[in-house]
Wavefront OBJ file of the C-alpha trace (Angstrom):
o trace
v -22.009 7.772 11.311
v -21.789 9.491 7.865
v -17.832 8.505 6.197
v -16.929 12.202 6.336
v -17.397 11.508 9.962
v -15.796 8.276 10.200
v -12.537 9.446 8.316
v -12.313 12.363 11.017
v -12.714 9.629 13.737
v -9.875 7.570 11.905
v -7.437 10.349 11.320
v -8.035 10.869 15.380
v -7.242 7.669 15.932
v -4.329 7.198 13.444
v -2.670 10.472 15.593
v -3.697 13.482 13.812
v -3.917 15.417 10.743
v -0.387 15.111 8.600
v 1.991 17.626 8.661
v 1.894 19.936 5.301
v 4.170 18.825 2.901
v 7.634 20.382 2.030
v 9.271 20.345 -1.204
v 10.475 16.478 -2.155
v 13.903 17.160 -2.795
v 13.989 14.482 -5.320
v 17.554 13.187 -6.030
v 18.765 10.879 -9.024
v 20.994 7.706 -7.929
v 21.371 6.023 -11.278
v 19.964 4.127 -14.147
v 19.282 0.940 -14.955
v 18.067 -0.141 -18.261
v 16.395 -3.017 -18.508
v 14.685 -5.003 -21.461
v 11.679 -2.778 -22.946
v 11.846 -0.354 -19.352
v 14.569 1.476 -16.950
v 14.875 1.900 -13.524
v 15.524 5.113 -11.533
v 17.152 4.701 -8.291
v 15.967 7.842 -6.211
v 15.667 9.584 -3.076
v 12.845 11.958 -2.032
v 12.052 13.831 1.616
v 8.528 12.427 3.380
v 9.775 15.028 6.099
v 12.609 17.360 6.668
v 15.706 15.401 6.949
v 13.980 12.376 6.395
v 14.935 10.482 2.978
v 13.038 7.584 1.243
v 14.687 5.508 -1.492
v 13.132 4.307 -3.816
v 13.110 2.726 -7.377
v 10.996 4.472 -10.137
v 10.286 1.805 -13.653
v 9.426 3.493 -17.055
v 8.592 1.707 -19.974
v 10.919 2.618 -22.886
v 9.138 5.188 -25.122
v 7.332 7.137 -21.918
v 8.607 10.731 -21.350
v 6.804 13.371 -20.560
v 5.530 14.395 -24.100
v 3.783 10.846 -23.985
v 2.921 9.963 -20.671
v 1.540 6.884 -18.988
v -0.652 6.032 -16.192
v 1.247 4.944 -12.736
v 0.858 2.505 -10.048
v 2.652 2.449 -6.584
v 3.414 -0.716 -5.638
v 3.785 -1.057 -1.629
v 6.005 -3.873 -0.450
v 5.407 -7.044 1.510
v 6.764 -7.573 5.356
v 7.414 -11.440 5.611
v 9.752 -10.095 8.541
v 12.268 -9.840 5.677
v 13.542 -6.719 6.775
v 16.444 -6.722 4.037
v 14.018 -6.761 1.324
v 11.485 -3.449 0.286
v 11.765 -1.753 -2.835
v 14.058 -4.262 -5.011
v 11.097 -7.070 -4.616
v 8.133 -5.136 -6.641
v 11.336 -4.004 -8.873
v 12.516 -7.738 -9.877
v 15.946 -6.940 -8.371
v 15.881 -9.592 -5.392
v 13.205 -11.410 -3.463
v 10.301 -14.024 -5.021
v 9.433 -13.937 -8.724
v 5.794 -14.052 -7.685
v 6.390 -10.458 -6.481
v 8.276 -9.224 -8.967
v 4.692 -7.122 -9.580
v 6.575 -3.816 -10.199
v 7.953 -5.348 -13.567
v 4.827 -6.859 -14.573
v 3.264 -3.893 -14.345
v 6.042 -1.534 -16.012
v 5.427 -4.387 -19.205
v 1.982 -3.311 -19.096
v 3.316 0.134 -20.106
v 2.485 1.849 -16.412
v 5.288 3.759 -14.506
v 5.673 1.876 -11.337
v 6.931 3.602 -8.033
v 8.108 0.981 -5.503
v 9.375 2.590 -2.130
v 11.100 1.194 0.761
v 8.591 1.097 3.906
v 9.918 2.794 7.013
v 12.261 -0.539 9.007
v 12.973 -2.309 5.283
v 15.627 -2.631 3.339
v 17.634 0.395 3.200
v 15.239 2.283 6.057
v 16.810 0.281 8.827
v 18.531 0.877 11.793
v 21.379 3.725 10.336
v 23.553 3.651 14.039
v 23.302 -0.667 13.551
v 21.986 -0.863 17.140
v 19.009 -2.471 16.648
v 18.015 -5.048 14.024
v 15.274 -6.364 11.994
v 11.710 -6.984 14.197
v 13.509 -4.686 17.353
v 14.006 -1.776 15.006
v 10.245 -1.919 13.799
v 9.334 -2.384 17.396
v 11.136 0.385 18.624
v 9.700 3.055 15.571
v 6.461 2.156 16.276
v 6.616 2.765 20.136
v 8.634 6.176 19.745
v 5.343 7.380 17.117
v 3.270 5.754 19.910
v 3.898 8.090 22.570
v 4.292 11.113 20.445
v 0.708 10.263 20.192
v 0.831 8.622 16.890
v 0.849 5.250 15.481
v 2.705 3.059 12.683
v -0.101 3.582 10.515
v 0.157 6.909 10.976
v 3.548 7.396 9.552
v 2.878 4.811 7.247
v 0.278 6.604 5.661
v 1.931 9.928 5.560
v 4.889 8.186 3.587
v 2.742 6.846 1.222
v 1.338 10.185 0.498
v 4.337 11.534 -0.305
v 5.134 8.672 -2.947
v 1.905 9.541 -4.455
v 3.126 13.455 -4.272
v 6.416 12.001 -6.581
v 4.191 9.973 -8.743
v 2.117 13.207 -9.943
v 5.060 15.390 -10.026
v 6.679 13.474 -12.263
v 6.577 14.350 -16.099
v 6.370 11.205 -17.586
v 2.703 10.067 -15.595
v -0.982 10.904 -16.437
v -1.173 12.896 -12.753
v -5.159 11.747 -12.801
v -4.396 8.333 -13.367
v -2.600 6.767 -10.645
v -3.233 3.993 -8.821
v -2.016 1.854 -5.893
v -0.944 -2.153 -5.178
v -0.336 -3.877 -2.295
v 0.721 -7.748 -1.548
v 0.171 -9.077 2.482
v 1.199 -5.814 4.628
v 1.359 -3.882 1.617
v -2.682 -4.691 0.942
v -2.653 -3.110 4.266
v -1.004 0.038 3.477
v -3.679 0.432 0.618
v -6.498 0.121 2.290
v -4.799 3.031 4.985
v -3.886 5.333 2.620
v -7.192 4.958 0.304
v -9.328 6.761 2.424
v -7.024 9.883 2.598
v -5.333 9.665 -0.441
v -8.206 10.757 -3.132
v -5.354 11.366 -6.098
v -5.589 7.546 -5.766
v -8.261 6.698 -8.718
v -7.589 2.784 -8.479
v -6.617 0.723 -5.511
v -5.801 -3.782 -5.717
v -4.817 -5.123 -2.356
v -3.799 -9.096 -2.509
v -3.744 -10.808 1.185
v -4.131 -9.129 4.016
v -7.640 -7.932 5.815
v -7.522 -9.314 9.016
v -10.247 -8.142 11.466
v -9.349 -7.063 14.842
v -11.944 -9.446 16.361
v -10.389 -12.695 14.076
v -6.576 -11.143 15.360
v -7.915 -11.449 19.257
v -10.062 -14.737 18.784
v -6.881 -16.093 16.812
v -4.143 -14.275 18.757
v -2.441 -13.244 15.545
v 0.946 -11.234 15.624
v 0.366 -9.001 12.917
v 2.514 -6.169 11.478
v 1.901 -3.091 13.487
v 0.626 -1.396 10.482
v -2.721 -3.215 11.461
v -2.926 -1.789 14.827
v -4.850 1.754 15.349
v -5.599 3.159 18.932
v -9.268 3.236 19.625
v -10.279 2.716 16.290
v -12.466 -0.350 17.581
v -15.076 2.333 19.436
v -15.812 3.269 15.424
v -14.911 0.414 13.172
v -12.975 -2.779 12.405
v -10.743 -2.992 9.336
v -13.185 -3.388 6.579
v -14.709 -0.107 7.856
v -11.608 1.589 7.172
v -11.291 -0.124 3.758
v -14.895 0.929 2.982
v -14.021 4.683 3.495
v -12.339 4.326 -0.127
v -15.959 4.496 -1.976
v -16.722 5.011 -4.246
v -13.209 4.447 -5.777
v -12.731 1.394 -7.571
v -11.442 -1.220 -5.103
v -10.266 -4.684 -5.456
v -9.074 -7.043 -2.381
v -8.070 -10.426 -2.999
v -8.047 -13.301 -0.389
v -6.826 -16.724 0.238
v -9.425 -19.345 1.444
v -6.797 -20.717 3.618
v -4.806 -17.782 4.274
v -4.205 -18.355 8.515
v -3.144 -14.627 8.449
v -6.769 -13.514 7.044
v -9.226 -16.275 8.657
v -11.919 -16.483 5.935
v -14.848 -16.430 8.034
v -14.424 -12.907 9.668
v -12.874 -11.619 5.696
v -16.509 -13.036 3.710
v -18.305 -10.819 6.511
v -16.061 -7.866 5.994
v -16.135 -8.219 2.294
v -19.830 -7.917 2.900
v -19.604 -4.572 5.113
v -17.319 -2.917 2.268
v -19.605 -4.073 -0.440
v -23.090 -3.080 1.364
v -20.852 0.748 1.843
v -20.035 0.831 -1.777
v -23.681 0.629 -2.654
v -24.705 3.169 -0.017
v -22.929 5.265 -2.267
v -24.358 4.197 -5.689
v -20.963 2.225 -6.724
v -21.536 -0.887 -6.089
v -19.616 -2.349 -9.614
v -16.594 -0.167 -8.336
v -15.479 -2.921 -5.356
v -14.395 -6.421 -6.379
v -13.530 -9.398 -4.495
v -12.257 -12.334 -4.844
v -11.489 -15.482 -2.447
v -9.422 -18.291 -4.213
v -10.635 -21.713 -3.251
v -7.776 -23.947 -1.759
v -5.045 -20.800 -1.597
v -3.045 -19.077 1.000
v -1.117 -16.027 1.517
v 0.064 -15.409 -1.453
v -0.693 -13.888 -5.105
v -2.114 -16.829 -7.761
v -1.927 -16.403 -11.526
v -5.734 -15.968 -11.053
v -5.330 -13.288 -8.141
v -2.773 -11.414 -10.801
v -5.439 -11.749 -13.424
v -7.645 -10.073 -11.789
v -5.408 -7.266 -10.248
v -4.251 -6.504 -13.975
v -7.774 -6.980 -15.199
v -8.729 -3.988 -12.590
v -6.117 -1.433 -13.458
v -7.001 -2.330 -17.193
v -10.754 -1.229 -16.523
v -9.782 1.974 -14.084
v -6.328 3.642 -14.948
l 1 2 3 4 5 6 7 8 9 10 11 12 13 14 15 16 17 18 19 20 21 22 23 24 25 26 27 28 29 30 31 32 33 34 35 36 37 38 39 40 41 42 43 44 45 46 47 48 49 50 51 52 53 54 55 56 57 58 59 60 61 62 63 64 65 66 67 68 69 70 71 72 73 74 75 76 77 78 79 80 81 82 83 84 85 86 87 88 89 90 91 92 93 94 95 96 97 98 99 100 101 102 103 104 105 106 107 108 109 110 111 112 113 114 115 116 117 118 119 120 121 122 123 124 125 126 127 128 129 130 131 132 133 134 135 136 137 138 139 140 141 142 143 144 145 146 147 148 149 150 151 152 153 154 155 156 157 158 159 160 161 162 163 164 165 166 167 168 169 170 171 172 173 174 175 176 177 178 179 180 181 182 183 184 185 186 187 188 189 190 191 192 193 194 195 196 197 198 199 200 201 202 203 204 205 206 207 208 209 210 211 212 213 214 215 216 217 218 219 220 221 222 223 224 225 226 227 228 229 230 231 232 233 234 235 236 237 238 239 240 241 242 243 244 245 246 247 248 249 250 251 252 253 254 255 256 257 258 259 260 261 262 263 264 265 266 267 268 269 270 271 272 273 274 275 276 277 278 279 280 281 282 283 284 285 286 287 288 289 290 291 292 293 294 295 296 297 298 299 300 301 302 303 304 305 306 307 308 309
């Protein structure tokens, strides 16, 4: 099957082409300057009614007469439901995924969003909490015939509708980044989300047939109805080419068992040179690591944007 096909397949599976978009409504919080950047806390609409904050880093001297390239950064899970935007953004959370200020030092503008269930997209009534919450959004897309992914994907295109909107970024250089379920997201939205010119995912392609041999409880991101009559994950992943692409993996990552990831590596690599790109996906699979992002695995992230955006 041709990947104009296959992408029609997936957006079948996924629930259905997205509704249009509205107008984002975007509304200014406050400020926060930090050394050599500030910080925008922000609101803007994914769907009418529907609000997604979010925290927007510009490197001091970046306005719209001298504009910059851009990079959404999507968050991790780690069932740490009180963390989503402030991680990337260095305001809470690890210092290994502080990623949103090490890439605002670069001198990109750096959109990091809070994922539907995190941080402050929970639960507004209070009723239901952390893992129940996430379990309970994905069922009610479920039988309105759509899926997590789905909605995941459609709020992710809206962050990359702010990103070019905004005066002070290069609108055809934007790019995406991703750590554990947010190396998920990327590889979901790359295939519909063309405005995306550079894509790094760091941890997380785990194959449906490594998740049923392993029994692995993934995030329901992962999860697409009947998309195994088509593809696994890396098939999805592979719809990106010829974009530039980089995924990197743990070799002991439990999460991502390194067998079934080498061979899907291999599938998105052999679909990248179908296409004539073959020096557009990278991969790399750190001896001795797990889930999580390496000085090495950074490296090369940076090292891609560098080359791309």
């Amino acid at each position: 099957m041709n990947p104009d096909s296959l992408r029609a397949k997936l957006l079948t599976c996924l629930g259905g082409p997205w509704p249009a978009p509205g107008p984002l409504n975007r509304q200014h919080r406050e400020t926060l300057q930090k050394d050599g950047y500030r910080i925008e806390s922000l609101t803007y609409e994914v769907e009418p009614g529907e609000t997604v904050p979010a925290l927007l880093l510009i490197p001091d001297g970046i306005d719209s007469r001298n504009p910059a390239p851009a990079v959404a950064v999507w968050h991790q899970h780690a069932d740490e439901y009180h963390l989503g935007k402030s991680e990337p953004a260095g305001l809470a959370g690890s210092p290994q995924h502080h990623t949103g200020v090490a890439l605002v030092r670069e001198g990109y503008v750096v959109l990091c969003p809070d994922a539907v269930c995190f941080e402050e997209r929970q639960d507004a009534s209070g009723r239901l909490k952390g893992g129940d919450y996430e379990r309970h959004v994905f069922l009610r897309h479920l039988v309105n015939g759509q899926c997590m992914a789905w909605k995941n994907i459609l709020d992710m295109r809206r962050a990359v509708d702010l990103l070019c909107e905004c005066p002070e970024v290069q609108a055809d250089r934007v790019g995406c980044y991703g750590h554990s379920m947010g190396s998920t997201h990327t590889w979901l939205i790359g295939p519909f989300e063309p405005r995306l010119k550079c894509l790094v995912g760091n941890c997380c392609l785990p194959t449906y047939r490594a998740i049923h041999e392993e029994q692995l409880l993934h995030c329901f991101a992962n999860f697409i109805p009947g998309w195994l009559r088509y593809g696994d994950t890396p098939e999805i992943a592979a719809l990106i080419a010829p974009r530039p692409l980089h995924l990197n993996l743990g070799e002991l990552d439990e999460g991502s068992p390194i067998g079934e990831a080498r061979a899907g590596i291999e599938r998105i690599a052999a679909a990248y040179a179908a296409v004539g790109a073959t020096d557009n996906f990278t991969a790399h699979i750190e001896p001795g690591s797990g889930h999580t992002l390496s000085e090495e695995m950074w490296r090369r992230a940076r090292e891609k944007f560098a080359r791309h955006l």
